[in-house]
BAFI-3210 file (N, C-alpha, C; in Angstrom, 3 decimals, decimal comma, padded with zeros to 6 digits):
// residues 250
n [1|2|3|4|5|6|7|8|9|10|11|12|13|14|15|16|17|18|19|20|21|22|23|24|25|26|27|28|29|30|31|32|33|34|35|36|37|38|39|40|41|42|43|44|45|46|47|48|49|50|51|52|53|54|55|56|57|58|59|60|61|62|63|64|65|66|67|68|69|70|71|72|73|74|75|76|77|78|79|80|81|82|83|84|85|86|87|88|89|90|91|92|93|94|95|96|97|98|99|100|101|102|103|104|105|106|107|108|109|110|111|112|113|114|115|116|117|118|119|120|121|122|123|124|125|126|127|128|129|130|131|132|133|134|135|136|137|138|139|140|141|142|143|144|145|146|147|148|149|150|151|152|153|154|155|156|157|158|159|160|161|162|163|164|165|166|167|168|169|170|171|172|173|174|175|176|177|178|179|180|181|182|183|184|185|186|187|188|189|190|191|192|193|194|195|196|197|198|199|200|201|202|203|204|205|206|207|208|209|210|211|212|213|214|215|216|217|218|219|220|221|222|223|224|225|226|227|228|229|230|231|232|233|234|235|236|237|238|239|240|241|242|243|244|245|246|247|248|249|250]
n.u [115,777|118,282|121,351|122,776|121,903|122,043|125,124|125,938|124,379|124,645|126,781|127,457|130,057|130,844|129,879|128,167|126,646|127,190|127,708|130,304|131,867|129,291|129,690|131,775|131,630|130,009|131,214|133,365|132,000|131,536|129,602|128,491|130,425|131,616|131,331|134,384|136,244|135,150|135,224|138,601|138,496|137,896|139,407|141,861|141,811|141,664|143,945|146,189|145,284|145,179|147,339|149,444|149,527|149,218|146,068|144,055|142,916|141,661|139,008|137,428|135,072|133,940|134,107|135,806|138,250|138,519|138,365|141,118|142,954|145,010|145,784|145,769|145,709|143,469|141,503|142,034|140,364|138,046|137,136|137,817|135,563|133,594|133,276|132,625|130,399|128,921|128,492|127,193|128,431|128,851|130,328|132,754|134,111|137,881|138,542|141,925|144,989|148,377|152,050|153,742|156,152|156,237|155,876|158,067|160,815|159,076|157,657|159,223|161,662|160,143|157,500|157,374|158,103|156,046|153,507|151,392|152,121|150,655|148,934|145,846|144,476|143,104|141,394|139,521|137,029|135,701|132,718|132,982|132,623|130,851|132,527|134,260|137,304|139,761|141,100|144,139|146,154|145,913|146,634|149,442|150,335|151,274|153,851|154,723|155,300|157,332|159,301|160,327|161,105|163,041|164,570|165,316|165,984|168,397|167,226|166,848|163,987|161,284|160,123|159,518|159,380|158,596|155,858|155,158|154,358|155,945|155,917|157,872|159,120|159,863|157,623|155,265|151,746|149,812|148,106|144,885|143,321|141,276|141,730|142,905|144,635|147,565|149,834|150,632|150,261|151,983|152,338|150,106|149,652|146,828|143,665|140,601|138,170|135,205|133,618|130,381|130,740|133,023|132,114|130,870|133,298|135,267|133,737|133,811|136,088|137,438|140,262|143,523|144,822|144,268|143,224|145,713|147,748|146,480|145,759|148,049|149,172|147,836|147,932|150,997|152,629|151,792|152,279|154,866|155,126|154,012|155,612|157,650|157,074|156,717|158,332|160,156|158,885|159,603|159,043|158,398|156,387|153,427|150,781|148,140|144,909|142,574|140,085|139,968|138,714|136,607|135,173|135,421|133,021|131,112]
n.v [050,331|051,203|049,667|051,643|053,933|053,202|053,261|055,710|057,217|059,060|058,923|058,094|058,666|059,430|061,706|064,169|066,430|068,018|071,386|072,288|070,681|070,983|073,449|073,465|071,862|073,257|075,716|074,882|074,349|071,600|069,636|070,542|070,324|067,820|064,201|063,107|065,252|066,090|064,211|063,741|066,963|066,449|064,430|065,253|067,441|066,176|064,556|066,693|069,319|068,117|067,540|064,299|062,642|062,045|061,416|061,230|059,098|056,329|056,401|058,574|061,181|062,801|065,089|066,054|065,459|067,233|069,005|068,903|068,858|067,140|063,965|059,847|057,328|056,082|058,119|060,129|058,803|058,507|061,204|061,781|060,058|060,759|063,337|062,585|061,489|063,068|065,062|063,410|061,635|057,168|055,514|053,412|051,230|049,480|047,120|046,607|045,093|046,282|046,037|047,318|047,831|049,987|052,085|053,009|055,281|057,237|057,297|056,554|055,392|054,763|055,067|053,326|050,907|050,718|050,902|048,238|045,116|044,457|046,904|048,644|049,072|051,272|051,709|053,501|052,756|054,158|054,350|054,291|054,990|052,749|051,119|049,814|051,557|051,973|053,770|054,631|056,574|058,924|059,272|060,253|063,344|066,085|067,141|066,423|063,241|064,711|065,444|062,689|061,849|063,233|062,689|060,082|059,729|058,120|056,003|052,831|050,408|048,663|050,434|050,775|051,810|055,436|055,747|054,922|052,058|051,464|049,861|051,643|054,874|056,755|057,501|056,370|055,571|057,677|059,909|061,238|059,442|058,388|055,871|053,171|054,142|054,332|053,928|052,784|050,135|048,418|047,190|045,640|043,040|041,754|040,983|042,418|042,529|044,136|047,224|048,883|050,996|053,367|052,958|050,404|048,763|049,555|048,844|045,864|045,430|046,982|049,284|050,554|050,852|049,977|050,732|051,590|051,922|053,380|055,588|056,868|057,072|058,945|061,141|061,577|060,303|060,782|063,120|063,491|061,558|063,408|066,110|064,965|064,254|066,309|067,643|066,100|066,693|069,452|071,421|074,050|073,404|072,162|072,303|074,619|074,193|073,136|074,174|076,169|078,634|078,145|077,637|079,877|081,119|080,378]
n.w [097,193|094,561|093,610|093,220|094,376|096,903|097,219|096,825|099,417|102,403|105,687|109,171|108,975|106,368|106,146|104,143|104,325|106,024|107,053|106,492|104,516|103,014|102,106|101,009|098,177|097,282|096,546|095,075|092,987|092,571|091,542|088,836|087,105|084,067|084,491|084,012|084,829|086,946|089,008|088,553|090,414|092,451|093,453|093,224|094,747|097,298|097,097|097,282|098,418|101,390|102,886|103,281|106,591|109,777|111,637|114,320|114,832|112,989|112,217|111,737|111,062|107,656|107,605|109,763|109,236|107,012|108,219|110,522|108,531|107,610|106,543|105,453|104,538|104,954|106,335|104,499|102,310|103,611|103,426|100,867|099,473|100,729|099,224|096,929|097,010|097,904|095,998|093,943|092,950|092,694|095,061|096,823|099,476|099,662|101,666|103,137|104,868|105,530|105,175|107,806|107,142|104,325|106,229|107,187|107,821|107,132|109,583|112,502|115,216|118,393|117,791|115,414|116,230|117,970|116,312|114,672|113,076|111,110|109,393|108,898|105,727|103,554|100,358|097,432|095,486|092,641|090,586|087,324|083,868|083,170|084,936|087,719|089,358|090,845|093,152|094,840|094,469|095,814|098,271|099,127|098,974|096,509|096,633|098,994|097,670|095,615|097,143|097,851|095,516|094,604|096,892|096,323|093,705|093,037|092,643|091,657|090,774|092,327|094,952|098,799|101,390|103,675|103,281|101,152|098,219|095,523|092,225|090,928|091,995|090,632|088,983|089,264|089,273|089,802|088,987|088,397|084,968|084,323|084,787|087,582|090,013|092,143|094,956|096,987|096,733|096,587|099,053|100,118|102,359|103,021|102,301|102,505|101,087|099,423|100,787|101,495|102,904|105,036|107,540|107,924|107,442|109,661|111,481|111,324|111,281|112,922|114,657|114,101|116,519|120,160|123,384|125,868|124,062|121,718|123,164|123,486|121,125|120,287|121,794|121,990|120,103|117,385|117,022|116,586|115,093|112,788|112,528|111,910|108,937|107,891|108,105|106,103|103,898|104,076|105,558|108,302|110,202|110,388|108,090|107,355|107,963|105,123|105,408|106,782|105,521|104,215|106,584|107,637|106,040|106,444]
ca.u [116,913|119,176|122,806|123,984|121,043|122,515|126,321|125,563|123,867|125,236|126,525|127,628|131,415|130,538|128,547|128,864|125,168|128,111|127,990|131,606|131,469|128,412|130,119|133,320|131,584|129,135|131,936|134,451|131,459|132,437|128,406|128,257|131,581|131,107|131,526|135,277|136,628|134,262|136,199|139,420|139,067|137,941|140,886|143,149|141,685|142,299|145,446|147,251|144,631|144,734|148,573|149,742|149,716|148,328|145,537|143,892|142,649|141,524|137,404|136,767|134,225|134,603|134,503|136,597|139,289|138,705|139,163|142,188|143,413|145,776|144,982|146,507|144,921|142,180|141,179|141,690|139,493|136,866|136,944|136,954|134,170|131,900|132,900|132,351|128,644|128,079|129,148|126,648|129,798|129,099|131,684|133,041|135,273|137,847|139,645|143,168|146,057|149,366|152,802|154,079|157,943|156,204|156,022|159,285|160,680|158,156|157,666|160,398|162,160|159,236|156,005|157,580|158,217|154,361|153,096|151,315|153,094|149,832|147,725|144,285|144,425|141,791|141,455|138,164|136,527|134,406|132,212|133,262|132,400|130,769|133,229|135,092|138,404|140,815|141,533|144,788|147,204|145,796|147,342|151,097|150,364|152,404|154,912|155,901|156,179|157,864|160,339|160,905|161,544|163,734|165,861|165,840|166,764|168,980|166,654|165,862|163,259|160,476|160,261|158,967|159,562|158,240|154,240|155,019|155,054|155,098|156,781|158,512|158,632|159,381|156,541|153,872|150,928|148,991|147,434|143,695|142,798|140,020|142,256|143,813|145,989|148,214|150,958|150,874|149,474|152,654|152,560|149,607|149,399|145,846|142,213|139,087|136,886|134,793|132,121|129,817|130,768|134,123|131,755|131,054|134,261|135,838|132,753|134,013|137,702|138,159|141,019|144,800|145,196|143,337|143,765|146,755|148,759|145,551|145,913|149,835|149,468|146,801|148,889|152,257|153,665|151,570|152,708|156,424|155,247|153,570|156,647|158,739|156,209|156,681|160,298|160,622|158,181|160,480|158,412|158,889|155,214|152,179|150,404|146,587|143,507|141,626|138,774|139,532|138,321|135,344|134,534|134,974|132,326|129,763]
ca.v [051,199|050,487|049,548|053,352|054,966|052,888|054,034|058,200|057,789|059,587|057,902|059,079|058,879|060,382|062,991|065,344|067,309|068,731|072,620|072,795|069,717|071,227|074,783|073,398|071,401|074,358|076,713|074,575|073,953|070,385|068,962|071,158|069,455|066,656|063,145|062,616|066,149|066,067|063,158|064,587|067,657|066,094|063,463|066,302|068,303|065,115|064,322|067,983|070,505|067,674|066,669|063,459|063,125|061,139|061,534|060,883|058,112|056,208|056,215|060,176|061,642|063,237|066,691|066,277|065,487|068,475|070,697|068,759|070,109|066,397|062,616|059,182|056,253|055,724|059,129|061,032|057,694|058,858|062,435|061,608|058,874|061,607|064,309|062,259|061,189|064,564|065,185|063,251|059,952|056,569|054,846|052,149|051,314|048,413|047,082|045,806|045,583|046,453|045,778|048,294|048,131|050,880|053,534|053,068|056,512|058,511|056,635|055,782|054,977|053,922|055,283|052,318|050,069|050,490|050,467|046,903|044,690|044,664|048,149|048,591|049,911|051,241|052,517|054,096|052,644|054,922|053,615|055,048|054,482|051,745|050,149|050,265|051,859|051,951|054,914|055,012|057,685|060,444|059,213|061,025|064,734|066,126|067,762|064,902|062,944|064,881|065,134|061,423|061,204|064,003|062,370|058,677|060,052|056,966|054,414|051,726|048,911|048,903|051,138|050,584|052,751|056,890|055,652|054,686|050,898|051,151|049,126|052,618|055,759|058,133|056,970|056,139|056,229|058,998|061,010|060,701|059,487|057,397|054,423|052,889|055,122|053,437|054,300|051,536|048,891|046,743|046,698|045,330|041,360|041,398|041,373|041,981|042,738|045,961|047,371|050,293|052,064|052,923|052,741|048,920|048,512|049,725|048,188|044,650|045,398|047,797|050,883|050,279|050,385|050,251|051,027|052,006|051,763|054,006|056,911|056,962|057,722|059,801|062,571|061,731|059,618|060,999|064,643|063,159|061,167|064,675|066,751|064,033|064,074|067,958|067,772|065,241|067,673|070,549|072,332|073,607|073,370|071,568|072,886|075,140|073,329|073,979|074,211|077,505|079,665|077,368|078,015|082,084|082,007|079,735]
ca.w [096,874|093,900|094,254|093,255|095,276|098,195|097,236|097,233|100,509|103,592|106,680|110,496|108,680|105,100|106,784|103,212|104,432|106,936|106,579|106,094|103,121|101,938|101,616|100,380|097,088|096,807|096,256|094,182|091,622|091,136|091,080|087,501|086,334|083,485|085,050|084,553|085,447|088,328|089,659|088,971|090,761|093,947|093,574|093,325|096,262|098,828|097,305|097,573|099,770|102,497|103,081|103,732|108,096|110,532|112,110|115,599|114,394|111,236|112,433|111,785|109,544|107,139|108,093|111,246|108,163|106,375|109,680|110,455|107,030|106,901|106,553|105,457|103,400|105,324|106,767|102,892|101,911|103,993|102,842|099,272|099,574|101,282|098,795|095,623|096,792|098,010|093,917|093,140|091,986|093,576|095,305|098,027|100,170|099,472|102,677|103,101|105,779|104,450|105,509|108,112|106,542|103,519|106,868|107,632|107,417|107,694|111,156|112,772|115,921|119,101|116,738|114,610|117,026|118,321|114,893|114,181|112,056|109,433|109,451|108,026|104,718|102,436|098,908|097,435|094,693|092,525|089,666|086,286|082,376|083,591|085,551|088,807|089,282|092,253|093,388|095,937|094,527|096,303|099,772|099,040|098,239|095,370|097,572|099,731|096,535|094,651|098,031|098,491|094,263|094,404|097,737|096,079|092,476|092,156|093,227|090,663|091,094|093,538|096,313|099,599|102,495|103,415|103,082|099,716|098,006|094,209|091,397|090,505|092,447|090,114|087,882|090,024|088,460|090,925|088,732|087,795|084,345|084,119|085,303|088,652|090,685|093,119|095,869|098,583|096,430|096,882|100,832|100,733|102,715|103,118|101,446|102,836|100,075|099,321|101,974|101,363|103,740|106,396|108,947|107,897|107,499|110,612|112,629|111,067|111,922|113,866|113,713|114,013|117,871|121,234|124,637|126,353|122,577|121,110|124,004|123,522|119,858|119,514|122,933|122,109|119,024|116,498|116,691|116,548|113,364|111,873|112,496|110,500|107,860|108,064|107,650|104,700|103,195|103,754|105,985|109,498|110,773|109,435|107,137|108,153|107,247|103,926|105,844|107,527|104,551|104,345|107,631|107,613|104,885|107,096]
c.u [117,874|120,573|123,642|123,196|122,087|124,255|126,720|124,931|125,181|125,419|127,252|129,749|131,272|129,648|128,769|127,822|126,011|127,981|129,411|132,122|130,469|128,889|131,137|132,486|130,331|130,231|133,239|133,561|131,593|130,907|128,331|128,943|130,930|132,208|133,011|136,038|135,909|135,489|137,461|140,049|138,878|138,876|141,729|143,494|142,010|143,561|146,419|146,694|144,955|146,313|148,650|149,609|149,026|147,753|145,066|143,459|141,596|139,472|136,742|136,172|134,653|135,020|135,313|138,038|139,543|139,153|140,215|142,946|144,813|145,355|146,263|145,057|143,743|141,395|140,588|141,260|138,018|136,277|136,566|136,105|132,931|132,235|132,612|130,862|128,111|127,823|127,827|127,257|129,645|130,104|131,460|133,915|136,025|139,535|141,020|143,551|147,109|150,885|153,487|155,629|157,757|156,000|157,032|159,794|160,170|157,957|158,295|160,511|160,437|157,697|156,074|157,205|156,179|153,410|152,419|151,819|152,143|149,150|146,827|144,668|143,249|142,072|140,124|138,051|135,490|133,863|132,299|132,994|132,121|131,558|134,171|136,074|138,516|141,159|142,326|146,172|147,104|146,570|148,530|150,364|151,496|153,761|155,483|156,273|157,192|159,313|161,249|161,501|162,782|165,168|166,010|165,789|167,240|168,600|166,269|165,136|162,074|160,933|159,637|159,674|158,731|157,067|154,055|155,387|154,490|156,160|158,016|158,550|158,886|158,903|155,400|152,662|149,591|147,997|146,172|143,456|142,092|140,416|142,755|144,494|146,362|149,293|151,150|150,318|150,238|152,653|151,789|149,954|148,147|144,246|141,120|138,067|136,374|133,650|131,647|130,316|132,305|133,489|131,223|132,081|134,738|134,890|133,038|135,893|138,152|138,927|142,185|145,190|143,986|143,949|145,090|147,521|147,783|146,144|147,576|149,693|149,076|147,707|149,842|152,575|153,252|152,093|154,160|156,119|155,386|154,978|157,796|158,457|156,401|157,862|160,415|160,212|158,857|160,357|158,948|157,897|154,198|151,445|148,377|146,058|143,086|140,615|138,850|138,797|137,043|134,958|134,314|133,593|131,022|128,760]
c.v [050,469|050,566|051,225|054,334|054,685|053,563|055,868|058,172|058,073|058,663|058,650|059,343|060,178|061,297|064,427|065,842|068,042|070,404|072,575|071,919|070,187|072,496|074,279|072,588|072,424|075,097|076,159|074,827|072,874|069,680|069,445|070,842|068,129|065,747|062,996|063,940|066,460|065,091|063,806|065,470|067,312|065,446|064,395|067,346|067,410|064,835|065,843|068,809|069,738|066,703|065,493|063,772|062,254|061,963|061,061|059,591|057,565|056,697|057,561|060,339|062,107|064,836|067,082|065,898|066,492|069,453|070,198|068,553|068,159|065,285|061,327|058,453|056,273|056,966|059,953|060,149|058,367|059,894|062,053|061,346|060,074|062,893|063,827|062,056|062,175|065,172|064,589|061,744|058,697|055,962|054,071|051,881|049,982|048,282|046,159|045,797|045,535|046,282|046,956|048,757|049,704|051,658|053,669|054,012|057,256|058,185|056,134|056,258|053,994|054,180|053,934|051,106|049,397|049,932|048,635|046,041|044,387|046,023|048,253|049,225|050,165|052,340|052,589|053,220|053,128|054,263|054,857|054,636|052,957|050,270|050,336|050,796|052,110|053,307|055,164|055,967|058,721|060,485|060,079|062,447|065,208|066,571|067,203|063,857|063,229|064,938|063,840|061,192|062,019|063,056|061,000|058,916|058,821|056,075|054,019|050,379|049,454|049,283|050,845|051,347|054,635|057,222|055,497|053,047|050,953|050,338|050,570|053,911|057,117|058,434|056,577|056,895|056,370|059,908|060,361|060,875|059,184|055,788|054,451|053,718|054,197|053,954|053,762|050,240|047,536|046,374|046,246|043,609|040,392|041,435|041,323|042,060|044,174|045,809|048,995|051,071|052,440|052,427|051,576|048,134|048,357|049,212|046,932|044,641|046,003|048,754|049,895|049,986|051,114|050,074|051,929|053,028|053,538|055,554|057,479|057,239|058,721|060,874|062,931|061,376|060,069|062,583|064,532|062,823|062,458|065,539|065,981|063,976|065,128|068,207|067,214|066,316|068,998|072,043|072,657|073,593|072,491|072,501|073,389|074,141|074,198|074,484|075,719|078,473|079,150|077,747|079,419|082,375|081,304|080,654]
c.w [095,936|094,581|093,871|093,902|096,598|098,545|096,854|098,445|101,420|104,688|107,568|110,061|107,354|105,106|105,393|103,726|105,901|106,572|106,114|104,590|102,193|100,921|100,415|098,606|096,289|096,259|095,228|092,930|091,200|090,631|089,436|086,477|085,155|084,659|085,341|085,361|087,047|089,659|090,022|089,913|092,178|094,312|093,914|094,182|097,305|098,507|098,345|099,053|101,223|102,187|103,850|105,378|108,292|111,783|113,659|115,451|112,890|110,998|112,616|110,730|109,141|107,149|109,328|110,130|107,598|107,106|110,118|109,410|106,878|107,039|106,000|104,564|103,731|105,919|105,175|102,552|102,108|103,228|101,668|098,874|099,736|100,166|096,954|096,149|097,029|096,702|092,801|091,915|093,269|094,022|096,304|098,184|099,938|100,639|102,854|104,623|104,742|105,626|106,334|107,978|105,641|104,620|107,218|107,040|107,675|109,367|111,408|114,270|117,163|118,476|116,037|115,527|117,546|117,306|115,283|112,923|110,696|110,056|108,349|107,062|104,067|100,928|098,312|096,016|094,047|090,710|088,085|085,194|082,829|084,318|087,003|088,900|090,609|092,220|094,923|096,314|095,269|097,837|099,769|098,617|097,641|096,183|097,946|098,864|096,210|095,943|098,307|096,649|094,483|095,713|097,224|094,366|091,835|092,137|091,879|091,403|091,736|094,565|097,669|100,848|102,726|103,388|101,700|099,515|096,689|093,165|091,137|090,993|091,791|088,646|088,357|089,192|089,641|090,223|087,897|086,510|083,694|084,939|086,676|088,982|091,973|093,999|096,810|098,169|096,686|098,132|101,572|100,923|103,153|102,852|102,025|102,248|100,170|100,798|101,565|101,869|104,675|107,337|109,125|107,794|109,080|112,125|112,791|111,630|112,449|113,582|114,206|115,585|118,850|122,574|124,852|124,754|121,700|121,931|123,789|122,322|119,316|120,587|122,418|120,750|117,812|115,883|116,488|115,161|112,559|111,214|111,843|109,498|106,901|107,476|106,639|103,779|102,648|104,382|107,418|110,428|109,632|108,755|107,580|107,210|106,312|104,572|106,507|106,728|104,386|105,311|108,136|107,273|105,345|107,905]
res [x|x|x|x|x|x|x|x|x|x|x|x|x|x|x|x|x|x|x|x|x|x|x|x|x|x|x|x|x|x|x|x|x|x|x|x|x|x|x|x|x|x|x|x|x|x|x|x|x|x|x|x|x|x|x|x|x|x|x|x|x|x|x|x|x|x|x|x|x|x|x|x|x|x|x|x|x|x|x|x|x|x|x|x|x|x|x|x|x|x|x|x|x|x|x|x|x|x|x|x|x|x|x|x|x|x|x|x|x|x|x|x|x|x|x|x|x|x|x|x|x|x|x|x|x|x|x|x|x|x|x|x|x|x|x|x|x|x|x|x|x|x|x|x|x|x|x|x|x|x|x|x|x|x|x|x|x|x|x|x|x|x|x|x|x|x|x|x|x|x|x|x|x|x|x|x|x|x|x|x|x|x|x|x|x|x|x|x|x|x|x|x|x|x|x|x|x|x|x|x|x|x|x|x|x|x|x|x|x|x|x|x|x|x|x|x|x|x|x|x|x|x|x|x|x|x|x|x|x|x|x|x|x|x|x|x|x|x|x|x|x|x|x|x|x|x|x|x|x|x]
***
């Protein structure tokens, strides 16, 4: 198996041979797309269709992402990962931890507190004009962006706080165009290198919390985060899953 046979295969995370993944890239049309618009429009479906939020935890496939319609670095990682090889675009996973000061804000008071003082990060790497590119703008969806530019207006310098760490926040360069996209790149403090897969990833390090800490976030602290997430946003509920219209038509 070559090295881009091996990065389009399927795995028990990037499950794209999912009916509800298979429907959803059947019905956008993006396999028919040329190469970079292809990219694009899947970038632009995990950024926006799939709002910022936290999930039950970081170690869900990718179709248990799509039906919970929101995600975070490592969750909309997954998704993307499995809907670019489903596409037919190889890619890989490249793992960090990152400083938990850039959630401050969006998570706050004992969610914070619990928080670990590094959390796993990841950002997708997909292979383009012969060369790699980073791909970690899509984490913020335009909305909650354009919310946190709009309430820090006067900010100059680097930002860090809200799930955002960029040299500039109301310049971030988010949007796909052949190059790097970034939005938490400054918070990161730690490198683990690339891995095919999340599910080699998260087998080598694990998820963000366990036990006791794990059950307490996933009942209680995470639906406190959401609903703050919700609010910055501007909203007064979360937002339905893309996936329901996908799933009517199954």
């Amino acid at each position: 198996m070559t090295d881009t046979e091996r990065l389009l295969q399927p795995t028990a995370l990037l499950d794209y041979r999912h009916p509800s993944l298979e429907a959803l890239i059947r019905e956008r049309g993006w396999r028919a797309l040329p190469e970079f618009e292809r990219i694009g429009a899947i970038y632009d479906f995990v950024r926006d269709a799939i709002p910022f939020g936290y999930n039950r935890s970081d170690d869900l496939p990718a179709s248990q992402v799509l039906a919970e319609g929101i995600g975070q670095c490592n969750t909309k990682g997954t998704l993307l990962m499995a809907l670019l090889r489903g596409s037919g675009i190889p890619c890989r996973l490249h793992g960090f931890t990152i400083d938990k000061a850039l959630q401050n804000g969006a998570v706050t008071g004992p969610a914070y507190l619990l928080a670990p003082r590094s959390i796993l990060h990841s950002w997708v790497e997909v292979h383009y004009a012969g060369r790699w590119v980073n791909l970690e703008g899509f984490i913020l969806d335009r909305a909650y962006l354009q919310r946190l530019q709009q309430r820090f207006a006067g900010h100059e310098g680097a930002f860090c706080g809200f799930g955002a760490a960029t040299p500039d926040l109301q310049n971030p360069p988010v949007v796909w165009q052949g190059t790097d996209t970034y939005i938490q790149k400054n918070g990161i403090n730690r490198d683990f290198g690339v891995f095919d897969s999340p599910d080699e990833f998260y087998a080598r390090h694990g998820t963000n919390l366990g036990g006791f800490k794990r059950w307490l976030f996933q009942h209680v602290v995470r639906q406190r985060m959401n609903r703050n997430v919700a609010r910055i946003r501007g909203e007064t509920r979360l937002p339905e899953s893309p996936a329901a219209d996908t799933m009517q038509s199954l």
